[in-house]
N, C-alpha and C positions, 0 to 999 in steps of 0.2 A: 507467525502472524501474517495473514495476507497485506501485501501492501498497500490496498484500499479497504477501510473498513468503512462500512453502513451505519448511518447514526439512525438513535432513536432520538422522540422527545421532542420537544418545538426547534420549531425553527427560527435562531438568530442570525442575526447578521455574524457573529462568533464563528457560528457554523458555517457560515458562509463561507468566509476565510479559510477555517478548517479544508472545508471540502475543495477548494481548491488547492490546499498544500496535499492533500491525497491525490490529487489530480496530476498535480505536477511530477509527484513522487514516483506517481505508476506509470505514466508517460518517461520518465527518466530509466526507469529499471526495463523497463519494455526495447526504450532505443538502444542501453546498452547491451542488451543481451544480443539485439540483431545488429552489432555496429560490423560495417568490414573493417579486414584488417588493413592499415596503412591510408586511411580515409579522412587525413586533417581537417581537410574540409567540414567532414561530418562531426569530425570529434569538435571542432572549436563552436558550432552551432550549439552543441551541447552542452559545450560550459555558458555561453553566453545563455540559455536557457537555465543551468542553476543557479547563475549570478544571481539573476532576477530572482527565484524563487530565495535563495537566500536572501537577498535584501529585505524582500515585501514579508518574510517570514522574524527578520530582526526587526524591522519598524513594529510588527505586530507586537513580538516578543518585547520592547523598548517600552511600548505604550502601557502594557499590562506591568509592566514591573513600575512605572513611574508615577501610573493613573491609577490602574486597574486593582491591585494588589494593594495597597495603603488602602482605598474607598472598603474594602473588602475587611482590611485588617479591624476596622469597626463596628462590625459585621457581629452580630451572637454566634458563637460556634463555628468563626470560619479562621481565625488564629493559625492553628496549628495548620490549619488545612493551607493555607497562604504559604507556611513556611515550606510544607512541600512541596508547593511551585512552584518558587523559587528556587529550589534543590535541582527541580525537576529541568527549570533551562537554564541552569548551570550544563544538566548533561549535556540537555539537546546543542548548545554554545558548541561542547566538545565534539557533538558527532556528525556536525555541519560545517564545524571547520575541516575535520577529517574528511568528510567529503567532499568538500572544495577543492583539499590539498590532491583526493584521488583525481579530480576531475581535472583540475589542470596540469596534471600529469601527464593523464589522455589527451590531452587537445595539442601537449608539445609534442607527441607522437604518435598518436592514430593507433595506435597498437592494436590488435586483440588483445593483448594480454592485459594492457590499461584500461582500455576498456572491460574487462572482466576484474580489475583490480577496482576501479568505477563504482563498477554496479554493486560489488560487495559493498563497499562503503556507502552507496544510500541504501543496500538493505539494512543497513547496519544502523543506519541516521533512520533511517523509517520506523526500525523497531521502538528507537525511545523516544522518535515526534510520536508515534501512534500511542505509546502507553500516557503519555501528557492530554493527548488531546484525549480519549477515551476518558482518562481520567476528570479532566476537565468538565468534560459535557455531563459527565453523569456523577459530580460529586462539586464543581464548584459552580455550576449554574442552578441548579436548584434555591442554591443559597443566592444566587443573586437576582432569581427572576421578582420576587416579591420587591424589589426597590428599583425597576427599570423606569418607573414613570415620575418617580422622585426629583426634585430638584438637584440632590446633590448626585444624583448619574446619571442627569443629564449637562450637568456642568462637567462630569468627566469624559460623558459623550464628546463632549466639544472639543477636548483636548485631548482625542484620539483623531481626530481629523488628520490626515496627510497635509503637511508643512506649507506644500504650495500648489497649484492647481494643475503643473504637470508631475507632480507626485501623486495627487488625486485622480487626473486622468490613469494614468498610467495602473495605479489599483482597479481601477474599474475597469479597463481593456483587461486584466490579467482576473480576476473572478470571474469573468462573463466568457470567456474563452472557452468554451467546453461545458459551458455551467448546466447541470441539469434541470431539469422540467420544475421541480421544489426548488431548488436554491431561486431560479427566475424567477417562479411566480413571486417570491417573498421579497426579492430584491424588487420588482417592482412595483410591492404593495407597498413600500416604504420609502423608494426614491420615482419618483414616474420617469415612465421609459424615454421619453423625449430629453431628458439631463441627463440620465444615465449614456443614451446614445452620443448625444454631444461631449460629456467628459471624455471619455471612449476612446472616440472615433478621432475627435480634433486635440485635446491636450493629452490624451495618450494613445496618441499614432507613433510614437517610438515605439511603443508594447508590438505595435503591428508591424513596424520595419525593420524590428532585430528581434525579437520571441516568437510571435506566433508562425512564421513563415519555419522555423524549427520545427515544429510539430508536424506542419502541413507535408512537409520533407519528408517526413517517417511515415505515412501515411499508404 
C-alpha cells in the first residue's frame, strides 16, 4: 500500500486531519530512507517531528472513542461497524507505539541502521493507520454525513475542540503545513482565513519552532 493514499468523496474537516496524518507519514518514511549515517542531529529532529504527529494523531483518536464513537453507536446500522474501530485503534495504539519505540532508538543514535529500523516501523504503522482511515472515510462517514447539522453532533462538535488555545493553535499550524489546494479551500470555507492565521501563527508558533523547521531541513 502506498504510504499516501488519495481520498475520494466530500470533504470534512475528518479528512482534513486524515490527510495530514498521510502527510506526516510520507514526509517521515521519505527523511528516513535519506537519513545519513551518524547524524543525531537529524535523527532527534525527527523524533521531535513524530512526537507531534503521535500526539495530534491520539487527541484525534481520544475524541472519536469518547465523543465520536458512542454519538455513532446510536446510529441505525453503524453498531457493529463502531465496534470495528475500536478494534481497529486498538491496533493502530500498537503500531504507533512501536514506532515511537523505533524512532527514539534512532535519535539515541543516528545510525543508518536505526534509521532503516525507523522507517520500517512507520511503514508498518502506515499500513494499519491507512486501512482505518480508508476504512473510515468510505464506510463510517456515509453513515454519519446525514446527522452533521444536527443538534446532538454539533454538541459533539464542541467537545472535539482541543482543550486549550495553544493546543488549538498548535493543530491548526500542523494541518495547514503542507495542506493542499482541497483541504485549504474547505478549511477556509469553514473557519475564515484571518482566525485560522492567528491561531497558527501566534498560539501555535511552537508547531513553527520545533516541527516545521524539520521538514524544511529535508528539503
Amino acid at each position: 500500500m502506498d504510504i499516501v493514499s488519495a481520498m475520494t468523496g466530500p470533504m470534512t474537516m475528518n479528512r482534513v486531519i486524515h490527510a495530514a496524518v498521510r502527510r506526516d507519514l510520507g514526509r517521515l518514511e521519505s527523511a528516513l530512507a535519506a537519513a545519513p549515517d551518524g547524524d543525531k542531529v537529524r535523527a532527534r529532529q525527527l523524533q521531535v517531528a513524530y512526537a507531534n504527529l503521535h500526539d495530534q494523531l491520539g487527541r484525534h483518536h481520544e475524541g472519536e472513542d469518547t465523543h465520536v464513537f458512542p454519538f455513532l453507536a446510536r446510529v441505525e446500522g453503524a453498531t457493529e461497524l463502531v465496534a470495528v474501530m475500536e478494534a481497529e485503534h486498538e491496533a493502530m495504539a500498537d503500531a504507533l507505539a512501536g514506532a515511537r519505540t523505533a524512532m527514539d532508538a534512532y535519535a539515541s543514535t543516528g545510525s543508518a541502521s536505526d534509521a532503516q529500523h525507523a522507517r520500517n516501523a512507520i511503514l508498518r504503522a502506515n499500513d494499519v493507520v491507512e486501512r482505518h482511515l480508508h476504512h473510515e472515510e468510505n464506510d463510517l462517514e456515509p453513515l454519519m454525513l446525514p446527522h452533521l447539522e444536527t443538534p446532538e453532533w454539533k454538541a459533539v462538535e464542541k467537545q472535539l475542540r482541543p482543550a486549550s488555545l495553544a493546543d488549538t493553535g498548535r493543530f491548526m499550524a500542523w494541518v495547514q503545513d503542507g495542506m493542499p489546494d482541497p483541504e485549504r479551500a474547505y478549511l477556509r470555507s469553514t473557519i475564515p482565513a484571518p482566525v485560522t492565521f492567528l491561531l497558527s501563527r501566534l498560539a501555535g508558533r511552537s508547531y513553527y519552532r520545533d516541527v516545521a523547521p524539520v521538514w524544511q531541513a529535508g528539503r
